[in-house]
C-alpha positions, 0 to 999 in steps of 0.5 A: 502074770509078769514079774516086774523088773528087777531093781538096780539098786546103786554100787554100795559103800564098802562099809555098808558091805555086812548088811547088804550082803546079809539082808538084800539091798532092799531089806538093808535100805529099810533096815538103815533107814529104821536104825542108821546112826542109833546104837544096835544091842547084838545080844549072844541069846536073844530072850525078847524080840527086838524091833531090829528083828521083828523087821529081818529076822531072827536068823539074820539079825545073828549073822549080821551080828556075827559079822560086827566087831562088837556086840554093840555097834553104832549102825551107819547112817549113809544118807547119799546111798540111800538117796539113790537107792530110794531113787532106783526104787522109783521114789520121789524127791518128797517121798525120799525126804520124809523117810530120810528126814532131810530137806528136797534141796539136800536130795536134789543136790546130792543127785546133781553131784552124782550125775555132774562127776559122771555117775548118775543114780548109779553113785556110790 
């Protein structure tokens, strides 16, 4: 049995360095998705699990929250990364709108810009 290809996923943005380099590009496209732009709690000693936690783990959640400034962060919520990282992960356009809540005039645009400035699905 073959393992299948690796996936490209897309250069990151710089601000979204903390969780790509913690959780992986692919656990840090489900984890923005789940929790981009709502306030995330990083508690000094966790007591209850939260959902943030039952999604990457305990250990994780800790060194993530050691890389924030605060115990409390507003989580990003980078619309056209994930666009083109749900795209390098083989999702449709449809598929692609209903995890992001955004309409298909939004991800094809934001694809045609990309590729219009030379990058491609590669965009940052």
């Amino acid at each position: 049995m073959t393992n299948p290809p690796a996936i490209e996923y897309p250069r990151h943005p710089a601000h979204l360095d903390a969780y790509v380099e913690v959780f992986g590009p692919e656990l840090a496209v489900q984890f923005l998705i789940a929790f981009g732009g709502a306030p995330l709690y990083f508690p000094g000693d966790p007591k209850v699990k939260s959902m943030a936690e039952a999604l990457s783990g305990a250990e994780r959640m800790r060194t993530l929250g050691a890389r924030m400034p605060d115990n409390c962060v507003c989580n990003p919520m980078p619309r056209a990364w994930l666009i083109f990282a749900l795209t390098a992960e083989g999702k449709g356009t449809s598929e692609i709108c209903r995890r992001l809540k955004t309409t298909n005039t939004n991800v094809l645009r934001t694809c045609r810009q990309a590729r219009s400035r030379g990058k491609g699905d590669r965009a940052a």
